[in-house]
PAVO-493021 format. One record per residue (C-alpha): residue number from 1; residue in one letter; y, x, z. Coordinates in Angstrom, 1 decimal. Last residue first. Example, Ala and Ser with C-alpha at 12.3 -4.5 7.8 and 13.67 -1.06 7.14 Angstrom:
<drennus>
[2, S, [-1.1, 13.7, 7.1]];
[1, A, [-4.5, 12.3, 7.8]];
</drennus>
This chain:
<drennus>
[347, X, [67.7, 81.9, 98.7]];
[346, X, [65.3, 80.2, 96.7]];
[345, X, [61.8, 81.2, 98.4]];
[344, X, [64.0, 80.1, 102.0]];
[343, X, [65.5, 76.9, 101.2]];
[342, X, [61.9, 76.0, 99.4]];
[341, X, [59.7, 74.5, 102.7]];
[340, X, [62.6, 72.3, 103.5]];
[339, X, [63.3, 70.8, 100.0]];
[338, X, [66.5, 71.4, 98.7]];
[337, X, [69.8, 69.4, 97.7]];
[336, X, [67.9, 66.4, 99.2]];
[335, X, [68.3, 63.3, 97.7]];
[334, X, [67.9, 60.0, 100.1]];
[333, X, [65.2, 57.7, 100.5]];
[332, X, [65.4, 54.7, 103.5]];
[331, X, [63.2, 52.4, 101.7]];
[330, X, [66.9, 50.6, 100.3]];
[329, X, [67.2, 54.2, 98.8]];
[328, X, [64.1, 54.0, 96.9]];
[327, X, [64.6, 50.7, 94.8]];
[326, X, [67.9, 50.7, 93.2]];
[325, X, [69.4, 53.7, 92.8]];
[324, X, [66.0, 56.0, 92.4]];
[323, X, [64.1, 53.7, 91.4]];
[322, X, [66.4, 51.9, 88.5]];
[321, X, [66.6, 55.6, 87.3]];
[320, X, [62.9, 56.4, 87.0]];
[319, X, [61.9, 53.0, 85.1]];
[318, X, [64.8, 53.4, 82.3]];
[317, X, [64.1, 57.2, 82.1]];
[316, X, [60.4, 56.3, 81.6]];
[315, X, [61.0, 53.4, 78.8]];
[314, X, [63.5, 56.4, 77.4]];
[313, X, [61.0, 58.5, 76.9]];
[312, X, [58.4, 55.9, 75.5]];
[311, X, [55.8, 54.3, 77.2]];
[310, X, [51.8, 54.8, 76.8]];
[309, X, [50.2, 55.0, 79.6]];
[308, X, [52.3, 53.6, 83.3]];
[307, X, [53.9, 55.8, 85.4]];
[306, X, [52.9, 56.1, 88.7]];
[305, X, [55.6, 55.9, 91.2]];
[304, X, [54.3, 58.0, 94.5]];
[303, X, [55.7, 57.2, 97.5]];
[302, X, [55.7, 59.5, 101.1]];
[301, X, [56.3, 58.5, 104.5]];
[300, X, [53.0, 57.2, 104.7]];
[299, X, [51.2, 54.1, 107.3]];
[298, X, [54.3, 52.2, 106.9]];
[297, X, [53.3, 52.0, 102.9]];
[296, X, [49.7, 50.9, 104.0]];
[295, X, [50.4, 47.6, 104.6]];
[294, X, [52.4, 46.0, 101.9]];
[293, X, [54.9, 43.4, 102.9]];
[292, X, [57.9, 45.7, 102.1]];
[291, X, [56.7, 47.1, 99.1]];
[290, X, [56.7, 43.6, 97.9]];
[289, X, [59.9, 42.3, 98.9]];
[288, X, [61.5, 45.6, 97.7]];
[287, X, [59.7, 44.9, 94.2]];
[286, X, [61.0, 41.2, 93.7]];
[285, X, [64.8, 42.7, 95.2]];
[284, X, [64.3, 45.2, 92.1]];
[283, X, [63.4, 43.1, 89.5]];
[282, X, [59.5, 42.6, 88.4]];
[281, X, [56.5, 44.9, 87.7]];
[280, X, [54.6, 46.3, 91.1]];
[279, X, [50.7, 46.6, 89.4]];
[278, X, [48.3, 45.2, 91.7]];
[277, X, [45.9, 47.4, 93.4]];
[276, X, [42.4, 48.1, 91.2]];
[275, X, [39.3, 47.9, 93.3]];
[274, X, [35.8, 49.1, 92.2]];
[273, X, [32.7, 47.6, 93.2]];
[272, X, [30.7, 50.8, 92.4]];
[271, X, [28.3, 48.9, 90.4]];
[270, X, [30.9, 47.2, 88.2]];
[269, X, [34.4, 45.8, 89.0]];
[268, X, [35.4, 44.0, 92.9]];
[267, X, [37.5, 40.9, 92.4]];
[266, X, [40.5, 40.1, 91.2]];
[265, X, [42.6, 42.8, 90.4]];
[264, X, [40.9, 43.8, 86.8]];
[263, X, [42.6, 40.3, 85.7]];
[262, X, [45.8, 40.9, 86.5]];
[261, X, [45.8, 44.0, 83.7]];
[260, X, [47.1, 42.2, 80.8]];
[259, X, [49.9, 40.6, 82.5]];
[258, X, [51.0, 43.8, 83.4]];
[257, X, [51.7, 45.0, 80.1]];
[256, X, [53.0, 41.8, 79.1]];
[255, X, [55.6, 41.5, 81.6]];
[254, X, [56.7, 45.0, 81.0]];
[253, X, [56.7, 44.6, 77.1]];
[252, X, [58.7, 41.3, 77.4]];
[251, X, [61.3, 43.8, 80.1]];
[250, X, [61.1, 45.9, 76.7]];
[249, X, [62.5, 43.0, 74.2]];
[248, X, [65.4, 41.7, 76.9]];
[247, X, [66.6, 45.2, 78.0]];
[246, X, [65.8, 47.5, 80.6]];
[245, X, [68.4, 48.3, 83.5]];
[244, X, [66.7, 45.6, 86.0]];
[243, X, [63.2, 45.8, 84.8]];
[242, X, [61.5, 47.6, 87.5]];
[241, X, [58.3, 48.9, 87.0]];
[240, X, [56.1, 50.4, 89.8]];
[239, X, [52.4, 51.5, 89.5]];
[238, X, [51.9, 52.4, 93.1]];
[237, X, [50.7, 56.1, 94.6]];
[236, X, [50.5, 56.6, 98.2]];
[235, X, [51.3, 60.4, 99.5]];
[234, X, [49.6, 61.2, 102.4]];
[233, X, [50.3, 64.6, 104.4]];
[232, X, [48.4, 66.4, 106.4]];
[231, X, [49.1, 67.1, 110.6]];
[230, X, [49.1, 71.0, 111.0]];
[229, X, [45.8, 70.9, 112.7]];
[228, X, [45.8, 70.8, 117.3]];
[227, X, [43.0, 68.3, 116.9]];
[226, X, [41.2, 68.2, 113.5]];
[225, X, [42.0, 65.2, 111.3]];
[224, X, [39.1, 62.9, 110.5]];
[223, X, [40.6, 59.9, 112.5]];
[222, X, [43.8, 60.7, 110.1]];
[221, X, [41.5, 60.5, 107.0]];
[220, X, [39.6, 57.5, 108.2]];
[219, X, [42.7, 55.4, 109.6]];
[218, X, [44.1, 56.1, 105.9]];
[217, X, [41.1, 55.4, 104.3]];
[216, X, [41.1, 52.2, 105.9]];
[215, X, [44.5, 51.3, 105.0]];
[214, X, [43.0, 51.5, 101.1]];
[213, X, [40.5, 49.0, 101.8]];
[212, X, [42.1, 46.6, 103.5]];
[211, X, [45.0, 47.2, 100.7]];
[210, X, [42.5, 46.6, 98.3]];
[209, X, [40.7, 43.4, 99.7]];
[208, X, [36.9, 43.0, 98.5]];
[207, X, [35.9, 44.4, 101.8]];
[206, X, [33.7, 47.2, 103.3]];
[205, X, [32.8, 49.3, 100.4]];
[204, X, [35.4, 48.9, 98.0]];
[203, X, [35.9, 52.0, 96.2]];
[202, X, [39.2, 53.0, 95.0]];
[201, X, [42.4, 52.4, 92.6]];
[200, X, [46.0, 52.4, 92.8]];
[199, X, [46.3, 55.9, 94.2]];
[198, X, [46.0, 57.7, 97.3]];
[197, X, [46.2, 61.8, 97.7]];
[196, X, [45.5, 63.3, 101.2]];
[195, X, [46.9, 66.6, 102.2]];
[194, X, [43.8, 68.8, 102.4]];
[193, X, [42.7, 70.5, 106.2]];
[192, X, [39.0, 70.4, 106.1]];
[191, X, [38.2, 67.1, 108.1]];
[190, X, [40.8, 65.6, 106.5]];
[189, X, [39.8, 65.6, 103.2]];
[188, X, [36.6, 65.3, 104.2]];
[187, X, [37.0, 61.9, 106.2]];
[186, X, [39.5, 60.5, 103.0]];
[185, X, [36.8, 61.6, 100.5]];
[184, X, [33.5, 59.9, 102.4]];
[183, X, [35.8, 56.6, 102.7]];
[182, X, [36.8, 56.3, 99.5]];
[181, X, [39.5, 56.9, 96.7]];
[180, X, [41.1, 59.7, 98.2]];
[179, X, [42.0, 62.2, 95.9]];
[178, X, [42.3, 65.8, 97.6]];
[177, X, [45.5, 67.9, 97.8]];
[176, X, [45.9, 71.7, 98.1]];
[175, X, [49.4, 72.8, 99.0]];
[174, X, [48.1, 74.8, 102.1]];
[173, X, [46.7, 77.2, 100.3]];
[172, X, [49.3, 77.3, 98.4]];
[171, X, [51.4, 79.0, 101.3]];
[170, X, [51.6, 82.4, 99.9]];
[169, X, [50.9, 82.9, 96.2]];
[168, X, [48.1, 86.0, 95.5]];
[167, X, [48.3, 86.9, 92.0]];
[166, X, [45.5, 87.9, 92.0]];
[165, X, [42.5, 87.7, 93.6]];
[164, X, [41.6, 90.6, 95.6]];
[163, X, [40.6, 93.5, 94.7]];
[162, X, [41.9, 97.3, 96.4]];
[161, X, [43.2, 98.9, 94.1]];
[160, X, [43.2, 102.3, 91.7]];
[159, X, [46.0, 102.5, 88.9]];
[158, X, [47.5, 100.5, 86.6]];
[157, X, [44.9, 102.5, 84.0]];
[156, X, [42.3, 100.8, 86.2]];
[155, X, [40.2, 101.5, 89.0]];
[154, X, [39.3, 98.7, 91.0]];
[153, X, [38.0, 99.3, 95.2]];
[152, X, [35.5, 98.6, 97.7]];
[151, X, [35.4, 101.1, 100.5]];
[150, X, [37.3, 98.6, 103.0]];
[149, X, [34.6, 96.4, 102.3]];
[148, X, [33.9, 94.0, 99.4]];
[147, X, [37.2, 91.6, 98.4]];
[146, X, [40.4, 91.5, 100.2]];
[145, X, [41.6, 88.3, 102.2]];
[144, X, [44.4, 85.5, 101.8]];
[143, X, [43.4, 83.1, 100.5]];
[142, X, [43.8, 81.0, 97.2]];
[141, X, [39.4, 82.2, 96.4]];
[140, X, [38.5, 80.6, 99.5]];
[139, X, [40.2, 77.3, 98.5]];
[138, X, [38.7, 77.3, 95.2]];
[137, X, [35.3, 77.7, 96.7]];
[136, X, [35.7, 74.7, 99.3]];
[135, X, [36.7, 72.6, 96.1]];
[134, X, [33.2, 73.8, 94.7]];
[133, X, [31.9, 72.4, 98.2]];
[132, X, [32.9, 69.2, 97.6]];
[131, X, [29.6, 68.5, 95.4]];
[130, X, [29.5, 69.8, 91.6]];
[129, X, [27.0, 72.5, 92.8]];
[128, X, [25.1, 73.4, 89.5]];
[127, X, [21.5, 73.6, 89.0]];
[126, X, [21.2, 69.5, 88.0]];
[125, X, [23.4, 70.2, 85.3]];
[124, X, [21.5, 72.6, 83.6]];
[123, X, [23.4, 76.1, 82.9]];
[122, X, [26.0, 77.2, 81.2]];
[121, X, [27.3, 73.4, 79.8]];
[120, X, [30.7, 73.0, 78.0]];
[119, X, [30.1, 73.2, 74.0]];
[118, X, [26.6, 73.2, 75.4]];
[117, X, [26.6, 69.9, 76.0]];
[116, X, [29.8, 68.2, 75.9]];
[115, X, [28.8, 64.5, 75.7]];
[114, X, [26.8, 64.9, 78.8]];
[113, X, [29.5, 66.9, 80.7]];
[112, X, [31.9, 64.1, 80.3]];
[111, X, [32.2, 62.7, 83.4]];
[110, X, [31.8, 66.2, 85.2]];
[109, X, [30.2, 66.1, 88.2]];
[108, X, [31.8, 65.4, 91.2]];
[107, X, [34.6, 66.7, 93.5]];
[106, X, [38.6, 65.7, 93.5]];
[105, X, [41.8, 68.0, 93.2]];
[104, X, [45.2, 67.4, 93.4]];
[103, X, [47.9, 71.0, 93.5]];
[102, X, [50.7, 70.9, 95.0]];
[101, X, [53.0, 73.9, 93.1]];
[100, X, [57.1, 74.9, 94.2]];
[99, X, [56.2, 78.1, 95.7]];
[98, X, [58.6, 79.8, 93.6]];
[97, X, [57.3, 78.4, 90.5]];
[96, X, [56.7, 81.3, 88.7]];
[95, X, [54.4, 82.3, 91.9]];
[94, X, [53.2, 78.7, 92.0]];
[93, X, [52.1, 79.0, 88.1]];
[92, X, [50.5, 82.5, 88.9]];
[91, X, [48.5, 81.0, 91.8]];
[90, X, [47.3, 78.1, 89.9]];
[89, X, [45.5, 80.1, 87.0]];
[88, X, [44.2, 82.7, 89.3]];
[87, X, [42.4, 80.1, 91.2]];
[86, X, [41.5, 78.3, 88.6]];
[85, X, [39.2, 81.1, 87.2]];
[84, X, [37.8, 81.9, 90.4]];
[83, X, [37.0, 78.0, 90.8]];
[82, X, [35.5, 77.6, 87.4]];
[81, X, [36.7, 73.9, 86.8]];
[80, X, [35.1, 71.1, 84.5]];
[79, X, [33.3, 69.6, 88.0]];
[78, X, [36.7, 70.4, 89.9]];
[77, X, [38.3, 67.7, 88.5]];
[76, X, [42.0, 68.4, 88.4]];
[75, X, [43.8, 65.6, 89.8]];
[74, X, [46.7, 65.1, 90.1]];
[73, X, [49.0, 68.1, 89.1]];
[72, X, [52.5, 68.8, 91.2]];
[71, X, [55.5, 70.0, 90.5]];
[70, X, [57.8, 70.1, 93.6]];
[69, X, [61.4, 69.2, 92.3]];
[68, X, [63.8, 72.3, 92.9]];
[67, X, [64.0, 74.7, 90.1]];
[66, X, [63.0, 73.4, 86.7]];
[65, X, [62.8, 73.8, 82.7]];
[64, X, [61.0, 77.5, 83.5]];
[63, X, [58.6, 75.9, 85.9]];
[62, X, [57.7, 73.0, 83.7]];
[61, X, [56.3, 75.2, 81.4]];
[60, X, [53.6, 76.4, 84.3]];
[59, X, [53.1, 72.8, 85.2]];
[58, X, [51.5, 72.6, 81.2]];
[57, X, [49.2, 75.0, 81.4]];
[56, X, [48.1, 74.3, 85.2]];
[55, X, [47.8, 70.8, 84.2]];
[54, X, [45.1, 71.4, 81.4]];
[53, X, [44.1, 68.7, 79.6]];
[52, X, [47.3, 67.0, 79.3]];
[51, X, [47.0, 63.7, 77.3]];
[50, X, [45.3, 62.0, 74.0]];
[49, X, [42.3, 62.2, 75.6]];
[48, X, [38.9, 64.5, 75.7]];
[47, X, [40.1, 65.4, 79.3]];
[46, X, [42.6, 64.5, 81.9]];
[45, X, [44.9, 66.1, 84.2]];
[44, X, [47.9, 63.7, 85.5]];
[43, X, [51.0, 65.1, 85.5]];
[42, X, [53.2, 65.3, 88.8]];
[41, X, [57.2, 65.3, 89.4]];
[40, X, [58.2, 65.8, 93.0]];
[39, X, [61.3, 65.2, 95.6]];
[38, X, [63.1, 63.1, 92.7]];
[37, X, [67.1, 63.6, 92.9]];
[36, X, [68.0, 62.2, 89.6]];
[35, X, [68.5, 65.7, 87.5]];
[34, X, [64.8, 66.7, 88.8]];
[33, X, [63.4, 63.8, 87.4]];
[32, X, [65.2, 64.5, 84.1]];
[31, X, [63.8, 67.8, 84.6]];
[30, X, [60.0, 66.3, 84.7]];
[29, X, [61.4, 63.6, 82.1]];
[28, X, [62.0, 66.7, 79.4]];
[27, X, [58.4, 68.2, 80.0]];
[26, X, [56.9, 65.2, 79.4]];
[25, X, [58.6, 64.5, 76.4]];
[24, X, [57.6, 68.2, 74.6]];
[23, X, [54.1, 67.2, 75.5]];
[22, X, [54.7, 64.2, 73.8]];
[21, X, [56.4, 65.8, 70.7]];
[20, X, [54.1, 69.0, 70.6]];
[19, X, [50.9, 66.5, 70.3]];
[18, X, [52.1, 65.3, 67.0]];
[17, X, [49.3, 63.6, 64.7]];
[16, X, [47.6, 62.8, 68.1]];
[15, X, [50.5, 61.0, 69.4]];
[14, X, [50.9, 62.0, 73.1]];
[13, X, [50.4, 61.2, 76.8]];
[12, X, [51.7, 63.1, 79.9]];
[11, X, [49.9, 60.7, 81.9]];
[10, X, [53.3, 60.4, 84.5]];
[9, X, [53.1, 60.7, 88.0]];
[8, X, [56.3, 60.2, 90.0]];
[7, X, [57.9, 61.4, 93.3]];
[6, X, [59.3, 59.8, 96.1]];
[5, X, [59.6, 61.5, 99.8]];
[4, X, [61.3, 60.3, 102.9]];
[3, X, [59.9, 57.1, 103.0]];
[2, X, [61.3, 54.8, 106.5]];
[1, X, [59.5, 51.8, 107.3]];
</drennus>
C-alpha cells in the first residue's frame, strides 16, 4: 500500500453572529495545509448552513493565501447550479489559481428546492433536468470550442470577438470530480471520464457492509472506464483523528465525538439503506492498524482526511500535523516541492 496523495476536507463552518471569523479560519488552515506539505486542501459546499455556500467564492480567496496545494471543492450540487454560470465562475478561480482547481460535483435535485420556492425556483421542478446530464452541460461549457459559426461574433466596447466562454482555463476539464456514493454514480463517473470522489458514506444496495460496499464502487467505476482513457483518479475520504499531540480535555472531546456517532455504523439508515464508515479516532499506531486492514485503501493511491464539524483552529492544526508526521509517511507519503501537473504553470 503505497498513498502518494493526502489532502483534507474541512466544513468550512462558522458562528452565525461572526461568519467573517470562520471563514477567516478556513482560509488560514488551507495555508497552514500548504506550510505542512498537504498535496490538496478542499471545502465542502453546502447550503442554508452555518458553512460555505459557495466554494468557488471562497477557493478563489484561497488562491491569493496559496501557491502549491491543489484547492479543491466537494461537492457542488449541480441541482442549485446554472451550469453556464458555474462555468465562468470555476474557470476564473483556476486561472487565478494557476491551474491549481478540482472541482466535485454530484446530480439530483436540489434538497432544498421545496423550502426555497420561488426565492430559488424558475420554473416547476418537474420541467427541469436535475439528472447527470446538467453535469454533462457544465463540462461542455469548460471546453474548449467557439460558440455559433465562424460568422458568429460579440461586439463590445473591448472590441469585436468571437464567444466562447470565458475565461477559458486549460486542463480543468479534466479536473472535474464526481461523488460516488453508489453504484449508478461510480459506472457514470467512469464511463464519461470524471475522477471519482469517495467518502464516508453511500448506499448500500448489495450488502449491509461499508467497505463491501464501497470496494464495489471501486471495481464499478474502473469496470466503467473507457479502454485506451487517461486512467481517473480516486481519492477515498476517512474521518481521521489522531490524538497524539492533543491534550488530556480535547482527546475527551475526540472520544466523545465519536462515541456519539457509533451508533449510525451499525446497520443500514432509512429508506435508502444508507451506510456511514467508522470514524478513525485513536493514537497513531491504533489508526495505522486500521488503515492498514481496510480494503479499499490499496485499491487508491490517494487519502482524503475529512475533518470533522465543528472544531476549533487549533483542534484542526492539532489533527493535520499528527497526519502528516505521524500517520501519512508510515503509508508511504512524502512532500513534494511541486505537484507534477503545476512545475510547468509555475515556472
Amino acid at each position: 500500500m503505497t498513498i502518494h496523495h493526502i489532502g483534507f476536507l474541512t466544513p468550512g463552518n462558522y458562528d452565525e453572529a461572526d461568519p467573517h471569523a470562520g471563514l477567516e479560519a478556513a482560509l488560514r488552515l488551507f495555508e497552514f495545509g500548504e506550510r505542512r506539505g498537504f498535496d490538496s486542501a478542499w471545502v465542502r459546499q453546502r447550503h442554508l448552513e452555518r458553512a460555505v455556500s459557495s466554494a468557488p467564492t471562497f477557493l478563489a480567496a484561497a488562491t491569493q493565501r496559496t501557491r502549491r496545494i491543489e484547492l479543491g471543492a466537494a461537492v457542488i450540487q449541480m441541482g442549485y447550479e446554472n451550469p453556464f454560470r458555474l462555468a465562468e465562475d470555476l474557470a476564473t478561480v483556476d486561472v487565478l489559481s494557476r491551474g491549481r482547481l478540482q472541482v466535485g460535483l454530484s446530480a439530483g435535485a436540489p434538497p432544498h428546492g421545496a423550502l426555497l420556492g420561488g426565492r430559488f425556483q424558475d420554473a416547476p421542478p418537474a420541467t427541469v433536468d436535475f439528472t447527470h446530464k446538467r453535469v454533462a452541460r457544465l463540462r461542455a461549457n469548460l471546453e474548449d470550442v467557439l460558440l455559433g459559426d465562424e460568422d458568429t461574433v460579440v461586439e463590445s466596447a473591448g472590441g469585436r470577438v468571437r464567444p466562447r466562454v470565458q475565461p477559458y482555463a486549460p486542463g480543468l476539464v479534466g479536473r472535474l470530480w464526481y461523488g460516488g456514493g453508489s453504484l449508478r454514480s461510480a459506472e457514470w463517473a467512469g464511463r464519461n471520464g470524471f475522477h471519482l470522489l469517495l467518502g464516508n458514506v453511500l448506499t448500500g444496495e448489495t450488502t449491509d457492509d461499508f467497505l463491501e460496499a464501497q470496494t464495489g464502487l471501486v471495481e464499478r467505476y474502473r469496470a466503467s472506464e473507457v479502454p485506451g482513457a487517461r486512467r481517473g483518479r480516486i481519492a477515498l475520504g476517512r474521518v481521521i483523528v489522531p490524538l497524539d499531540g492533543a491534550d488530556a480535555a480535547t482527546r475527551r472531546r475526540y472520544r466523545a465525538f465519536a462515541a456519539g456517532r457509533v451508533e449510525r455504523t451499525l446497520s443500514p439508515q432509512g429508506e435508502r439503506r444508507t451506510l456511514f464508515a467508522g470514524d478513525l479516532v485513536g493514537s497513531a499506531d491504533e489508526i495505522l492498524e486500521r488503515l492498514h486492514r481496510d480494503p479499499v485503501l490499496p485499491l487508491v493511491s490517494e487519502l482524503r482526511v475529512e475533518l470533522p464539524y465543528n472544531f476549533d483552529s487549533e483542534a484542526y492544526e492539532q489533527i493535520l500535523d499528527d497526519l502528516a508526521v505521524r500517520i501519512a509517511p508510515e503509508l508511504g507519503w512524502r512532500v513534494r516541492a511541486e505537484l507534477p501537473h503545476q512545475e510547468a504553470a509555475l515556472a
